[in-house]
C-alpha positions as CSV (number, residue, x, y, z in Angstrom):
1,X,241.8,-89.3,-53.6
2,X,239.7,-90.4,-56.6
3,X,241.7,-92.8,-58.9
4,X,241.5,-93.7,-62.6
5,X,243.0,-96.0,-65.3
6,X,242.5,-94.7,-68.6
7,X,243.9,-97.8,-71.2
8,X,244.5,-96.6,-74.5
9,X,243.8,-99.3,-77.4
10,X,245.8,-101.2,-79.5
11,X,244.6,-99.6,-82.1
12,X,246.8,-96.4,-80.9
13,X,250.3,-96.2,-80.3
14,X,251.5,-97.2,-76.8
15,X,253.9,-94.2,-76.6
16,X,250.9,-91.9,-76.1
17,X,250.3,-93.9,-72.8
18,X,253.5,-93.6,-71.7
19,X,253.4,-89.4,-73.3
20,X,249.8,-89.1,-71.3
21,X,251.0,-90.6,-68.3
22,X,253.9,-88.8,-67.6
23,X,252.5,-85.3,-68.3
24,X,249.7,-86.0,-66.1
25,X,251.6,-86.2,-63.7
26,X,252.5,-83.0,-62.5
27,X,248.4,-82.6,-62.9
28,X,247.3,-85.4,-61.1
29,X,249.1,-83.8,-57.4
30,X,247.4,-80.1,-58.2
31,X,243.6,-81.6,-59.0
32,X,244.0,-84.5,-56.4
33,X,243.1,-87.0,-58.5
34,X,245.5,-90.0,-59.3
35,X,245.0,-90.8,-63.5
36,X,247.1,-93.1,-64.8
37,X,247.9,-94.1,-68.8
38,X,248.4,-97.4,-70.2
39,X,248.5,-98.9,-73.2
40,X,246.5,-102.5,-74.0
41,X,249.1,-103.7,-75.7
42,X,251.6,-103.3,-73.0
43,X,249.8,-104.5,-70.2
44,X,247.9,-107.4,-72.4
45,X,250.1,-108.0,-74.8
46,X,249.7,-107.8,-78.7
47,X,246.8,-109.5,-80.4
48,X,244.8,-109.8,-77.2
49,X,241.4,-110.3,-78.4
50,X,238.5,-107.7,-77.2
51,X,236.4,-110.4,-75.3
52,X,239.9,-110.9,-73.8
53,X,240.7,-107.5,-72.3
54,X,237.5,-106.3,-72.2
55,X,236.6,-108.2,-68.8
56,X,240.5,-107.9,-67.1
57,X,240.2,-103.5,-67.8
58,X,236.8,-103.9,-65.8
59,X,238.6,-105.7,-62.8
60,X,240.8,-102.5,-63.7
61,X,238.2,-100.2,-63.3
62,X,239.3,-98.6,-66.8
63,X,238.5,-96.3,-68.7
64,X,239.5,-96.9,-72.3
65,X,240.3,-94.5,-75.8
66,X,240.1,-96.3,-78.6
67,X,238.9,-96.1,-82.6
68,X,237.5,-99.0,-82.6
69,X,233.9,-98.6,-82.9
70,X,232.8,-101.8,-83.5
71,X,233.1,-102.5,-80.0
72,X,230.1,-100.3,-79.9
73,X,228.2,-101.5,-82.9
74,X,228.6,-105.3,-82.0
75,X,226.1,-106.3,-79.7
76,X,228.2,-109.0,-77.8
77,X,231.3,-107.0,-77.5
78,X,228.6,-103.9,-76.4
79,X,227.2,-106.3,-73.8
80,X,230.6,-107.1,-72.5
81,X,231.7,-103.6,-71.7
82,X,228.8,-102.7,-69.8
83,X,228.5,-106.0,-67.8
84,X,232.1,-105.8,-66.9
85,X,231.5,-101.5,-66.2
86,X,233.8,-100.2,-68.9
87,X,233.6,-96.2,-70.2
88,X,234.8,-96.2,-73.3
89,X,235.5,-92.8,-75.0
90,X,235.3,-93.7,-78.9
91,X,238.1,-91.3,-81.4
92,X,236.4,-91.1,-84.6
93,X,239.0,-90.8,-87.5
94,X,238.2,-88.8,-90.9
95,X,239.2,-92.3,-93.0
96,X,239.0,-95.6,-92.6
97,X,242.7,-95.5,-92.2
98,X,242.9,-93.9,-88.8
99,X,244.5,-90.9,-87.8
100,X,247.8,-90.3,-88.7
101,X,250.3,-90.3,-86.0
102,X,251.1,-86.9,-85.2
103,X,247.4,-86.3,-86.0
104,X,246.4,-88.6,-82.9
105,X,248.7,-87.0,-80.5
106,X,247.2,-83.8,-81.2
107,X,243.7,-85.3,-81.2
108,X,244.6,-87.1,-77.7
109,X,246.2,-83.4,-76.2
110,X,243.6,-81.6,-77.6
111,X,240.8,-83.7,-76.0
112,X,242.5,-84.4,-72.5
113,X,240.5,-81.6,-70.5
114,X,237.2,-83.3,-71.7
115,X,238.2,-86.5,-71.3
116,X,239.1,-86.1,-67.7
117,X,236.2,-84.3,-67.0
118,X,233.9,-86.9,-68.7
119,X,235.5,-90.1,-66.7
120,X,235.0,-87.6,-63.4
121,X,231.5,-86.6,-64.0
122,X,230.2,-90.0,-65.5
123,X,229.9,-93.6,-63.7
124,X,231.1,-96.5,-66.2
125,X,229.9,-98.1,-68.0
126,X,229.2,-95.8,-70.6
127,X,230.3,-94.5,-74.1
128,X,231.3,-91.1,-75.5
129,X,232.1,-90.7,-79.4
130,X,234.2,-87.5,-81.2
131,X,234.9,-86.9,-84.6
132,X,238.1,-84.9,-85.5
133,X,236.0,-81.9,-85.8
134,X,233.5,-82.3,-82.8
135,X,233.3,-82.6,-79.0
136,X,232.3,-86.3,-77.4
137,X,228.8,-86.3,-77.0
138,X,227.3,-89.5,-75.0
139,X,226.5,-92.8,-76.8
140,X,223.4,-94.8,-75.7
C-alpha cells in the first residue's frame, strides 16, 4: 500500500489537517493508498522556522500545501527542499492577505482530486503552483 504525508503550512489553519485527514479516510481504504494530513504547526510547533521543518518533513517523506512562495523564490530555502526531497504544492491567493478562511477550505476541497493525483503520479522533490482561478501546473 503506497503511503503519503501531506503537511499543511503554518501559514494555513491546522483544522484543515485534522478536516483533510479525517475525510480521507473513508477514501484512503477504497483507493488503497494510506494519505495522512497534518498540520506544521502541530507536529513542529509554532514559529518553527522553514530551514527547521524543511529537513524533519523530508525524513517524513512529506508532501506539503502551503502559500508561502518564497520558499520557492529563495534560493537557499529552494535548495533545501529539493536536497531534503520535498513536493511542495504552492496555493496562490488573489491578495497579499491570503485567502480568507472559508475561502481556503473550499480552495483545499476543491483541489484534493489533483492534489492526490499529482503526489501519486510525481516523485518529490518537486513544486506545483495554483492560483484561485487555475489548475497546478509544475514549477521548475
Amino acid at each position: 500500500m503506497r503511503k503519503y504525508t501531506i503537511f499543511i503550512d503554518e501559514n494555513m489553519p491546522p483544522q484543515l489537517a485534522k478536516g483533510l485527514h479525517e475525510l480521507q479516510q473513508p477514501q484512503n481504504k477504497r483507493d488503497q493508498v494510506e494519505i495522512k494530513v497534518l498540520s506544521i504547526k502541530d507536529i513542529y510547533g509554532e514559529g518553527e522556522l522553514d530551514e527547521d521543518w524543511i529537513p524533519k518533513v523530508g525524513r517524513e517523506h512529506g508532501i506539503v500545501i502551503t502559500q508561502d512562495f518564497r520558499i520557492q523564490t529563495q534560493r537557499h530555502q529552494k535548495e533545501l527542499y529539493i536536497e531534503n526531497g520535498i513536493g511542495i504544492l504552492f496555493l496562490k491567493p488573489p491578495s497579499n492577505n491570503g485567502f480568507s478562511y472559508w475561502e481556503m477550505v473550499k480552495q483545499l476541497v476543491k483541489r484534493w482530486e489533483e492534489i492526490k493525483k499529482i503526489i501519486q503520479k510525481n516523485n518529490p522533490p518537486f513544486a506545483f503552483r495554483c492560483t484561485a482561478n487555475t489548475s497546478f501546473e509544475k514549477l521548475e
